[in-house]
C-alpha positions in Angstrom: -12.9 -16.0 24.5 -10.7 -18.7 24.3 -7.3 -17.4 24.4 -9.2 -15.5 27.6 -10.5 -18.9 29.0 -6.3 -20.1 28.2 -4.8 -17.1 30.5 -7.5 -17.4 33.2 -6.3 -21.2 33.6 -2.9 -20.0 32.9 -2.9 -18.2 36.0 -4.6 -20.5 38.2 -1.7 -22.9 37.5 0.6 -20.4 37.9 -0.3 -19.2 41.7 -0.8 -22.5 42.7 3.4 -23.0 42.0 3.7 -19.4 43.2 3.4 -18.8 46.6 3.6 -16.0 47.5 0.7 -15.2 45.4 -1.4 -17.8 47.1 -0.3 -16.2 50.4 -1.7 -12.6 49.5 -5.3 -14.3 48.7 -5.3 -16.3 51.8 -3.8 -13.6 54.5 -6.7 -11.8 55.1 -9.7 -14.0 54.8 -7.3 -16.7 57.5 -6.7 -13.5 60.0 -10.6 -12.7 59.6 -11.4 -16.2 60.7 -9.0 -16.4 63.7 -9.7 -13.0 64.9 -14.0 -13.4 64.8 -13.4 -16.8 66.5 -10.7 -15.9 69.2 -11.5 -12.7 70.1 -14.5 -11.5 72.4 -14.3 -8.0 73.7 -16.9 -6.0 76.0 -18.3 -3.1 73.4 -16.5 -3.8 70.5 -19.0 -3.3 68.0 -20.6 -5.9 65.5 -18.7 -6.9 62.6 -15.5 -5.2 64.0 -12.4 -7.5 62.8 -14.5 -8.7 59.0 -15.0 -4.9 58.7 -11.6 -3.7 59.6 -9.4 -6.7 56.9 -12.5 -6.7 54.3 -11.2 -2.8 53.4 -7.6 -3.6 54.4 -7.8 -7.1 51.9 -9.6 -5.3 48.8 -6.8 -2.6 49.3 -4.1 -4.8 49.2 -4.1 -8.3 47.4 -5.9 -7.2 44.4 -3.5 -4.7 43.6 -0.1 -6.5 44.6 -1.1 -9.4 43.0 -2.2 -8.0 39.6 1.0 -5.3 39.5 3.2 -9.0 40.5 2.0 -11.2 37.9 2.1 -8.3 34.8 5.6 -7.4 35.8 7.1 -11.1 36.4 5.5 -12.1 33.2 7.4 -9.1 31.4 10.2 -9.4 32.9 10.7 -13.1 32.2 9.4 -12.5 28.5 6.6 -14.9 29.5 4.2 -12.1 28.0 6.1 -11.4 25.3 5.8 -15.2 24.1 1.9 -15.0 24.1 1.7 -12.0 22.3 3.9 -13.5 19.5 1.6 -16.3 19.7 -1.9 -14.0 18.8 -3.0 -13.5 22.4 -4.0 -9.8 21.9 -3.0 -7.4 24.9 -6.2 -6.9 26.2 -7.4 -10.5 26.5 -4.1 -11.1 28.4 -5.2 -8.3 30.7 -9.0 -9.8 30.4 -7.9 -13.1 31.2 -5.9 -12.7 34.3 -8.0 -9.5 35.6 -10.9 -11.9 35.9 -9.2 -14.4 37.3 -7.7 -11.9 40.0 -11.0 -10.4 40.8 -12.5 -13.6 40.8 -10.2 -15.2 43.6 -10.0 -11.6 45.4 -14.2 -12.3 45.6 -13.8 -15.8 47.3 -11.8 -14.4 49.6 -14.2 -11.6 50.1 -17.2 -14.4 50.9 -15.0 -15.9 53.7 -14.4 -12.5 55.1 -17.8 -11.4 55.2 -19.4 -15.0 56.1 -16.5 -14.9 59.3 -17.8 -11.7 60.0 -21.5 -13.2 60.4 -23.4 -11.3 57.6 -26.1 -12.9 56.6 -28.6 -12.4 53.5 -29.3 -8.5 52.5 -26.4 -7.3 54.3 -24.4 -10.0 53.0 -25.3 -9.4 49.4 -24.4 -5.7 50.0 -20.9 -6.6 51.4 -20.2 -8.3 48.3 -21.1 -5.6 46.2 -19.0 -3.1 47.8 -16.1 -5.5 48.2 -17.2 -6.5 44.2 -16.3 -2.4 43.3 -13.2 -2.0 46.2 -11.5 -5.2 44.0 -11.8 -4.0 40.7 -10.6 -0.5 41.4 -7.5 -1.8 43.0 -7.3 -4.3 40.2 -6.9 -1.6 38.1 -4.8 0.5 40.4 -2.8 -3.1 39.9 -2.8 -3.6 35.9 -1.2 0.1 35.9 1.7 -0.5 37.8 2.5 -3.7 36.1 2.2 -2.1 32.8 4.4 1.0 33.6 7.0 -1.2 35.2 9.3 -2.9 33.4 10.7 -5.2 36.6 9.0 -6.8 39.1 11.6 -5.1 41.3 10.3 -1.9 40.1 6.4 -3.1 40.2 7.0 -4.2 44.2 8.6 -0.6 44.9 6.1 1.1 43.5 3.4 -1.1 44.9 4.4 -0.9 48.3 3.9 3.2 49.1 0.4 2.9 46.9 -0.5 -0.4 48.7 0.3 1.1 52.3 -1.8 4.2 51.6 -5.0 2.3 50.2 -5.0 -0.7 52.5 -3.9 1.4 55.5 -5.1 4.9 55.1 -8.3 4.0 56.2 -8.2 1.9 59.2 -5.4 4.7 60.8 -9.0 7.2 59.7 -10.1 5.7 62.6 -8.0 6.9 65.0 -6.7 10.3 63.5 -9.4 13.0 62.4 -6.7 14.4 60.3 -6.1 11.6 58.5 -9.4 10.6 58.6 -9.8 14.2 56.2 -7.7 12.9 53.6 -8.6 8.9 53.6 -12.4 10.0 52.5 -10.6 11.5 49.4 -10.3 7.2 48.6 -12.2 4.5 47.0 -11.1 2.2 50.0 -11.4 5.2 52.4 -15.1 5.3 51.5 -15.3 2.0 51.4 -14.6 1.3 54.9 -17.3 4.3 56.0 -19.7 1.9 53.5 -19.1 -1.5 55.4 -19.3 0.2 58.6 -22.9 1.5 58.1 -23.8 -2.3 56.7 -26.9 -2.2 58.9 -28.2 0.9 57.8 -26.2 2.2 54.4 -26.8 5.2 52.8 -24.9 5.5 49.3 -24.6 9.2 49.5 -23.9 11.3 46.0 -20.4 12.7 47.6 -19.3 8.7 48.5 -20.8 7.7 44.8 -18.8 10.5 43.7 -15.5 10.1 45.3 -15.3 6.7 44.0 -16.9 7.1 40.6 -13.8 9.7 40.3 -11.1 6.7 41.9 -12.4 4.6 39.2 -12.1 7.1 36.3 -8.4 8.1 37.2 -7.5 4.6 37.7 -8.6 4.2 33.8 -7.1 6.9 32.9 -3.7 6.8 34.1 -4.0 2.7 32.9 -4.5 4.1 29.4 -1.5 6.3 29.5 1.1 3.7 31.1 -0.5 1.4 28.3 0.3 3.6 25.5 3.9 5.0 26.6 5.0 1.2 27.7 2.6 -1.5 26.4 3.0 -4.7 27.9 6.0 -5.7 26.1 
């Protein structure tokens, strides 16, 4: 736990010099603020702009910023250094997967208090936005580990970041589309936090991302064994 406790502080260091990390944690929640504040339509339904960023945020900064950190640090031989000095793989990967997830969770409170939930409905936001972060955590931790440039991590990022942060929001407007998104964890997500004042966790939307989850694992496992984090 301690050489977990050193990378968790490790990286809070580190985005506070980086920042373009910092900007990824802050996009989102800002936007949600703005948005709720300064913008008042006739009809548009309750929750509208919190609902619309919380899915687009979980799909996004998690995932960039865990895949950015991983492949900077090996591609500087930062990690390569810690591992040489008995910090084992997977409390690196402990260490600053908490730390993501924990930051990616603040940013998730500011979404969903901007949004104006309040007690049950508020606990249940966080819960969802609790799972939608970890899976793109992992989603994150196995493009870092399979890339051996953060050049290479931001290319690969980009097409899986545009289909998980976008996907569903453009679900909205396109039934086709709107087919394939519910095939997501962030797809069936953004159905979740849109039925906030009367959810349902059905088995198909348990399933679907029960099955996002496991194939994130899985296909972290394999990068991990063909590439390891050095």
């Amino acid at each position: 736990m301690k050489h977990v406790n050193a990378i968790l502080w490790k990286q809070i260091k580190d985005t506070l010099k980086n920042k373009e990390i910092l900007i990824q944690f802050m996009m989102f929640p800002v936007i949600t603020i703005i948005m709720e504040m300064a913008i008042e339509i006739k009809g548009m339904p309750e929750h509208y702009f919190a609902n619309l960023f919380a899915t687009m945020y979980l799909g996004m900064a998690p995932l960039t910023a865990m895949a950015a950190v991983i492949s900077e640090e090996k591609e500087k031989n930062t990690l390569r250094v810690l591992l040489m000095s008995n910090v084992k793989p997977m409390e690196y990967l402990l260490g600053t997967g908490i730390y993501i997830w924990g930051i990616c969770m603040i940013g998730s409170v500011v979404i969903g208090a901007a949004g104006g939930y309040e007690g049950k409905q508020f606990m249940c936001f966080m819960l969802i936005m609790a799972a939608g972060n970890l899976i793109s955590l992992l989603v994150g931790a196995l493009i870092g580990t399979w890339s051996r440039t953060q050049m290479m991590a931001t290319s690969l990022t980009v097409p899986v970041m545009l289909v998980f942060a976008f996907l569903p929001m453009l679900s909205m407007f396109n039934e086709g589309i709107a087919k394939v998104a519910k095939y997501t964890y962030t797809g069936q997500i953004h159905l979740l936090i849109n039925q906030m004042e009367h959810i349902q966790v059905e088995a198909q939307t348990a399933g679907i991302i029960m099955v996002n989850l496991l194939a994130a694992v899985v296909l972290f496992v394999i990068a991990y064994q063909k590439k390891g984090l050095e």
